[in-house]
C-alpha positions in Angstrom: -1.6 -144.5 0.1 -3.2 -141.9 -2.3 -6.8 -142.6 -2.7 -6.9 -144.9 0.2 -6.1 -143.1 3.4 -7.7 -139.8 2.1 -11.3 -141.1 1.9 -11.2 -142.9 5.2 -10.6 -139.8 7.4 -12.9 -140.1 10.5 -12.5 -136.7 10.7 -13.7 -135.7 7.2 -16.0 -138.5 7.6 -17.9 -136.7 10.4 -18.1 -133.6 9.0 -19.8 -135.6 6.2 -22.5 -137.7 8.2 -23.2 -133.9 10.4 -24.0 -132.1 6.7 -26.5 -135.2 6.1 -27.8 -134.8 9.6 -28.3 -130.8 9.0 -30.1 -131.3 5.7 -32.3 -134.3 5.9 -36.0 -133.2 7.1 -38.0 -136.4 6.2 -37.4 -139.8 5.8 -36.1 -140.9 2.4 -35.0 -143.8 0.6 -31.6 -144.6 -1.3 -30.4 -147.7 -3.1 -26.9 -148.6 -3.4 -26.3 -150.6 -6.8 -23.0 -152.5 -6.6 -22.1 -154.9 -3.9 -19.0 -153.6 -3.5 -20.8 -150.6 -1.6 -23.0 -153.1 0.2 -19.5 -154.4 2.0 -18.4 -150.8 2.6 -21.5 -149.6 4.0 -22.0 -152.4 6.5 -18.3 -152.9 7.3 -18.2 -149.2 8.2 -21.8 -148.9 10.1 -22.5 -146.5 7.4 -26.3 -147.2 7.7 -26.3 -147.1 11.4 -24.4 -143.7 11.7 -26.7 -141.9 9.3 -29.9 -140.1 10.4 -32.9 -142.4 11.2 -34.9 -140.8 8.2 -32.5 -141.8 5.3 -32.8 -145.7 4.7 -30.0 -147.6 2.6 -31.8 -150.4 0.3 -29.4 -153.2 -0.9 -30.2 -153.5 -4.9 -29.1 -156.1 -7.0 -25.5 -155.3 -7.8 -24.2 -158.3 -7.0 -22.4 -160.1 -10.1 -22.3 -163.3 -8.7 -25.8 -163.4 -6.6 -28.0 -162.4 -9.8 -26.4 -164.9 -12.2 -29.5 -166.8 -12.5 -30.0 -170.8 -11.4 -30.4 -172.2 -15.2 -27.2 -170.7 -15.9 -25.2 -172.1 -13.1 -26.2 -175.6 -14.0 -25.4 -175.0 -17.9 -22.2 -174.4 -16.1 -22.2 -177.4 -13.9 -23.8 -179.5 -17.1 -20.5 -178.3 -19.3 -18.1 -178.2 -16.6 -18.7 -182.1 -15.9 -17.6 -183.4 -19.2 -14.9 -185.4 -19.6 -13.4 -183.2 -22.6 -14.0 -180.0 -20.5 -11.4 -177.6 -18.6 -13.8 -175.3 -17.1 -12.3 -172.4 -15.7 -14.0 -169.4 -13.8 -13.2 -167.0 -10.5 -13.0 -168.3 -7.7 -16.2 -166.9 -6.5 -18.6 -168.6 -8.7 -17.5 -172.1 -7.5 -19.6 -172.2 -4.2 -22.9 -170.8 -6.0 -25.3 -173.8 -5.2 -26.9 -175.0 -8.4 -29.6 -177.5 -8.4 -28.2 -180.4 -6.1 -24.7 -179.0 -6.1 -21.9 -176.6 -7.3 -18.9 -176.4 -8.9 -16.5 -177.6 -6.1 -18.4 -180.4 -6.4 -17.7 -181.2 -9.9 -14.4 -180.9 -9.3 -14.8 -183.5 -6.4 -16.0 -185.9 -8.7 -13.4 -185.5 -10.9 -14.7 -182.2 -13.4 -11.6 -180.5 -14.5 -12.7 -176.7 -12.8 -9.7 -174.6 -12.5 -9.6 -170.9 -10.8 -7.8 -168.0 -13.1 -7.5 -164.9 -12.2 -8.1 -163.3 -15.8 -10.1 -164.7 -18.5 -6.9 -164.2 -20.9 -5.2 -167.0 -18.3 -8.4 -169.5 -19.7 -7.7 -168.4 -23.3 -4.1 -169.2 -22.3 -4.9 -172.8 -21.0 -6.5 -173.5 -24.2 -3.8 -172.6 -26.4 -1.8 -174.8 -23.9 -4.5 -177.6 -24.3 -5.3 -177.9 -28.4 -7.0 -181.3 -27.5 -9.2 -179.8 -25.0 -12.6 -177.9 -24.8 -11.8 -174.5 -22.6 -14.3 -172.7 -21.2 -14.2 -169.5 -18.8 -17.5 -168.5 -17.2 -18.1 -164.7 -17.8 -20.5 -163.1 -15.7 -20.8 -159.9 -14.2 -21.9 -156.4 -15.0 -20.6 -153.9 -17.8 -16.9 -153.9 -15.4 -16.2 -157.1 -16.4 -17.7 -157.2 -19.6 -15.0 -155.9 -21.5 -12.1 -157.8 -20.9 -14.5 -161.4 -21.5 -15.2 -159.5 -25.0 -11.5 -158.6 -25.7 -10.7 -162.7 -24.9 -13.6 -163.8 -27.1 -11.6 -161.3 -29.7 -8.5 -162.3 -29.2 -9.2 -166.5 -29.9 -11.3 -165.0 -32.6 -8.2 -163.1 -34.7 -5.2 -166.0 -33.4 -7.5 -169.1 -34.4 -8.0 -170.6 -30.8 -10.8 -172.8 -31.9 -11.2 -174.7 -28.9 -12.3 -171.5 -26.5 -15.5 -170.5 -25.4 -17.3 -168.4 -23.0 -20.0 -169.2 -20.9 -22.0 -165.8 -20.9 -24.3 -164.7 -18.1 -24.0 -160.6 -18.5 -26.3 -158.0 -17.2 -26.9 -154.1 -17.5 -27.3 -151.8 -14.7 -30.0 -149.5 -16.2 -32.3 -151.9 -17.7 -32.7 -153.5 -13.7 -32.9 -149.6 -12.6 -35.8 -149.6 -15.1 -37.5 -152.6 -13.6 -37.1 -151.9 -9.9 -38.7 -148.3 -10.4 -41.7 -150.1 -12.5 -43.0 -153.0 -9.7 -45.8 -151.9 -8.2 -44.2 -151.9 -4.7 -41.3 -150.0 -5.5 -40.1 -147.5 -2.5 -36.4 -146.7 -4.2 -36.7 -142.3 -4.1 -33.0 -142.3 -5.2 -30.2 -144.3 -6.6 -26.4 -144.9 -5.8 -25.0 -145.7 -9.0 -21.7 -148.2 -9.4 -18.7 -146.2 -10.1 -16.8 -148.8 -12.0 -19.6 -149.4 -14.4 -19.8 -145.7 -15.0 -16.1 -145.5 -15.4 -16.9 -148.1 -18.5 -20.0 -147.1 -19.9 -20.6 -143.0 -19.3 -23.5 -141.7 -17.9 -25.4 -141.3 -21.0 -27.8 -144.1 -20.3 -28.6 -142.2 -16.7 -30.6 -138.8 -17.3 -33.6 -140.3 -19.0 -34.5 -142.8 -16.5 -34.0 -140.0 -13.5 -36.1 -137.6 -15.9 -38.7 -140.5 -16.2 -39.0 -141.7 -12.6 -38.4 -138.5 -11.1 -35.5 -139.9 -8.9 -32.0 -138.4 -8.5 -29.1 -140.6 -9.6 -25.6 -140.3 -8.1 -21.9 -141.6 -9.6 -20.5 -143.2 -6.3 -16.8 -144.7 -5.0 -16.3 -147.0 -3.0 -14.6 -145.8 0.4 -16.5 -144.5 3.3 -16.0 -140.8 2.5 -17.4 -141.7 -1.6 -20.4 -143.1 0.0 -21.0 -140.5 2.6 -20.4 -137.6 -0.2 -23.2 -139.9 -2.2 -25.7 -140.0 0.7 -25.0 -135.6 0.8 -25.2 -135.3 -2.6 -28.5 -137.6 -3.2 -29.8 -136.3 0.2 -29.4 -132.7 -1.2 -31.3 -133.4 -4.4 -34.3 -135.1 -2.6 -34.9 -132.2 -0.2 -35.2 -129.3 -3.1 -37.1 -131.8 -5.2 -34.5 -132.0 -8.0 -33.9 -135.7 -10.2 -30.5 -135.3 -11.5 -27.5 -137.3 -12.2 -24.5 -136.4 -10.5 -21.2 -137.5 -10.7 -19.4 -137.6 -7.7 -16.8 -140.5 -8.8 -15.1 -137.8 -11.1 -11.6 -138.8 -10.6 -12.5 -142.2 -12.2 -15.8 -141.7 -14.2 -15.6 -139.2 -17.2 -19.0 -138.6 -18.7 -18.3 -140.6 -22.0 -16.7 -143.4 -20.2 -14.3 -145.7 -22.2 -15.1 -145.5 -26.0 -12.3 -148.2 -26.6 -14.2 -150.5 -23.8 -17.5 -149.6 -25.8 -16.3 -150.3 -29.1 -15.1 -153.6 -28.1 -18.4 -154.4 -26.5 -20.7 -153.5 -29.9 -18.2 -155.6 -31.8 -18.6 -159.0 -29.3 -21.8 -158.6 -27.9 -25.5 -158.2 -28.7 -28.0 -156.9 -26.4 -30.5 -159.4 -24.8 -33.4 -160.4 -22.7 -31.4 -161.8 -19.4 -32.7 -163.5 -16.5 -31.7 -162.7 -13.2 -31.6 -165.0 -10.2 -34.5 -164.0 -7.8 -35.8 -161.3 -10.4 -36.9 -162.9 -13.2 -36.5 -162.1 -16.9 -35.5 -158.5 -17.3 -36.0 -156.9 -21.0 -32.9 -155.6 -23.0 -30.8 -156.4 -19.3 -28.0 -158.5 -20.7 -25.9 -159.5 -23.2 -24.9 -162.4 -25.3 -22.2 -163.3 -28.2 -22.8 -161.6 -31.6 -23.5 -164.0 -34.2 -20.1 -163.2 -35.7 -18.5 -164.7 -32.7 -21.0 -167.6 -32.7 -18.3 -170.2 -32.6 -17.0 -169.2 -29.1 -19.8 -169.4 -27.3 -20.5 -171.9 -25.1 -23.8 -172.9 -24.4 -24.2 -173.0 -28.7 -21.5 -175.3 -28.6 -22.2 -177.9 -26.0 -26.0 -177.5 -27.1 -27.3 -176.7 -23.0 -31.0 -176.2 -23.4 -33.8 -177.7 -21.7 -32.2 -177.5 -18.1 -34.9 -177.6 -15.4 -34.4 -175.9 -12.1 -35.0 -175.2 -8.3 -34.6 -172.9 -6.2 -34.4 -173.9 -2.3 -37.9 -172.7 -1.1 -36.8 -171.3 2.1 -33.9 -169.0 0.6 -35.1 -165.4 0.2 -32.2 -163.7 -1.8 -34.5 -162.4 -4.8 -36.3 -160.7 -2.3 -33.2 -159.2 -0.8 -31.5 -158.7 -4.5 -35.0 -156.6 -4.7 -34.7 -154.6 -1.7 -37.2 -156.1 -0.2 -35.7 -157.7 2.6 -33.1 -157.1 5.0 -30.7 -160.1 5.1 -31.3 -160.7 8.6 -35.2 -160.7 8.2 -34.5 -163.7 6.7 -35.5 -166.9 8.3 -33.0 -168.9 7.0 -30.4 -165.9 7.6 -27.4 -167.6 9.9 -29.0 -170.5 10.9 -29.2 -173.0 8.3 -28.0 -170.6 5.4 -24.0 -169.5 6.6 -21.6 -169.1 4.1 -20.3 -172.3 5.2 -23.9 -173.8 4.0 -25.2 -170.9 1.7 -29.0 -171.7 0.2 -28.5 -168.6 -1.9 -25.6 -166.9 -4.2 -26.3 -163.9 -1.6 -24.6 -165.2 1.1 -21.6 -167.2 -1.3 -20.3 -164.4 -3.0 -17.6 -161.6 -1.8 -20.1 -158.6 -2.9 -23.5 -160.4 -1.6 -25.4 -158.7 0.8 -26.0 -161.6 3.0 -22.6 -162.6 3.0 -21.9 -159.0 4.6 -24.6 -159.5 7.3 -22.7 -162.3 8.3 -19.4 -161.7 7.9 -19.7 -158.1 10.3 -21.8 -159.5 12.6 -24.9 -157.8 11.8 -27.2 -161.0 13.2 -29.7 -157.7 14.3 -29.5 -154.9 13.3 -30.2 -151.6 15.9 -29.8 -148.5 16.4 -26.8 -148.2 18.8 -23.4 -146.4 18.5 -25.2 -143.3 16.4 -23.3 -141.2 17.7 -20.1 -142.9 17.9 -17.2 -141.9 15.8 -17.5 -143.5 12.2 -15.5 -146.7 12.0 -12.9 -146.4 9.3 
């Protein structure tokens, strides 16, 4: 399959992870942003089979795991109303709010539905006229687009009773934040291909100018990753902070305009919260006051929510790259995904959940020189 096949060649792969081996002289530090690369990395032993001196940190590029508490039970608040059809992806109904999630609601009698497509929620309400619809739209600036084109779309063909549940953040604003704490040891960044392929690299070059850090436009198969690692690797030994696109056959430099265009017209940027983080300036957006109608928490008037965190779940810290998910206490004892305590070990992209799911209870050094598994 083209794409596929080609950039999981254990053969090309190798002659990858030997250039890194060549090059690297000291130890250095990467972050990955997107959870998708999280699950690539650790399902392939990426980390394991590179050199000892080049660490992978997992950031926060988790859609589901930074969507913060308050806004999960706005969700579980709204979703439980008797007028309500709440619909969302599937992997947002197992996020534990405060007490309980959204499977829950459903158990009791909430009207949750899975789509696959927030234009299948926009559907159901025109299908519904007597009933409030509501998708939840979360996620990073992939997603973002297509929940502002819905939001358009009820807009221009009178679909009053739609709305969307907004909870979404910006990748270079939390870049911003992790280089500024105090404790920061992030030297370079993987970026997320597929918010590049949206957005451009335009908002890149200033922060890797600023910070000094080299910035890299990475896929999402072993090889992608591996060619990130060399490229970033590369950068950090002659002392140069660039950003480099090495996702060109799906990132252009000016991303999608039409994508853009649709996102200035729907959304305003805002202050955003995110789960284990905190409150992270210009990191999000929210609904235009043109489109004030549609949006959710406005309409079923959500405010004052208190909430709680389980005090033995560590996610933030891992969201930070602070922690390793299997430094964790709680980490496959009494949080499995079967009884998360954090969005990190419930969602498909969440670091934890990658721990766990490929076995990586402890993590060592063994099978370094083994042949990559891809």
């Amino acid at each position: 399959m083209k794409y596929i096949d080609e950039f999981q060649d254990p053969e090309l792969a190798r002659r990858l992870l030997d250039d890194i081996h060549s090059t690297v002289t000291r130890p250095w530090a990467l972050m990955e942003v997107c959870g998708g690369q999280t699950h690539t990395i650790i399902r392939h032993g990426i980390d394991q089979l590179l050199p000892e001196q080049v660490e992978l940190i997992h950031g926060p590029g988790c859609p589901v795991c930074v969507t913060p508490l308050e806004v999960i039970d706005k969700a579980l608040e709204i979703a439980s109303r008797p007028e309500v059809i709440f619909c969302s992806f599937g992997d947002m109904l197992r996020v534990p709010g405060t007490g309980r999630d959204l499977f829950q609601v459903r158990s009791e009698g909430g009207d949750v539905r899975v789509v696959y497509s927030p234009l299948d929620a926009l559907r159901i309400a025109r299908q519904n006229p007597d009933r409030e619809v509501v998708f939840f739209g979360i996620g990073f600036e992939t997603t973002a687009p297509p929940n502002a084109m819905t939001v358009h779309q009820a807009r221009r063909l009178g679909i009053p009773n739609f709305s969307l549940l907004v909870s979404h953040v910006r990748v270079p604003p939390a870049i911003e934040a992790i280089m500024s704490a105090p404790n920061c040891r992030v030297q370079a960044f993987l970026a997320a291909g597929h918010v590049c392929s949206v957005m451009g690299v335009g908002e890149y070059p200033e922060l890797a100018e600023r910070f000094r850090v080299p910035i890299v436009v990475t896929g999402f198969e072993p090889l992608d990753i591996l060619e990130g690692v060399r490229r970033t690797v590369l950068q950090l030994e002659r002392g140069e902070h660039t950003v480099d696109n090495a996702y060109a056959r799906a990132v252009r430099p000016e991303g999608n305009p039409a994508a853009q265009a649709m996102l200035e017209d729907v959304f305003e940027v805002t202050d955003r919260a995110w789960r284990g983080i905190g409150v992270i300036p210009d990191s999000g957006w929210r609904l235009s006051p043109k489109y004030r109608d549609h949006d959710a928490e406005y309409r079923f008037s959500v405010d004052g929510i208190q909430t709680r965190e389980p005090a033995e779940c560590r996610s933030g810290e891992v969201l930070q790259g602070m922690l390793k998910p299997h430094e964790c206490e709680a980490f496959g004892t009494v949080c499995t995904p079967r009884t998360p305590l954090g969005a990190t070990m419930v969602s498909s992209e969440g670091a934890c959940a990658a721990y766990y799911l490929y076995r990586r209870l402890d993590i060592t050094t063994a099978a370094r020189e083994a042949s990559p598994v891809v």
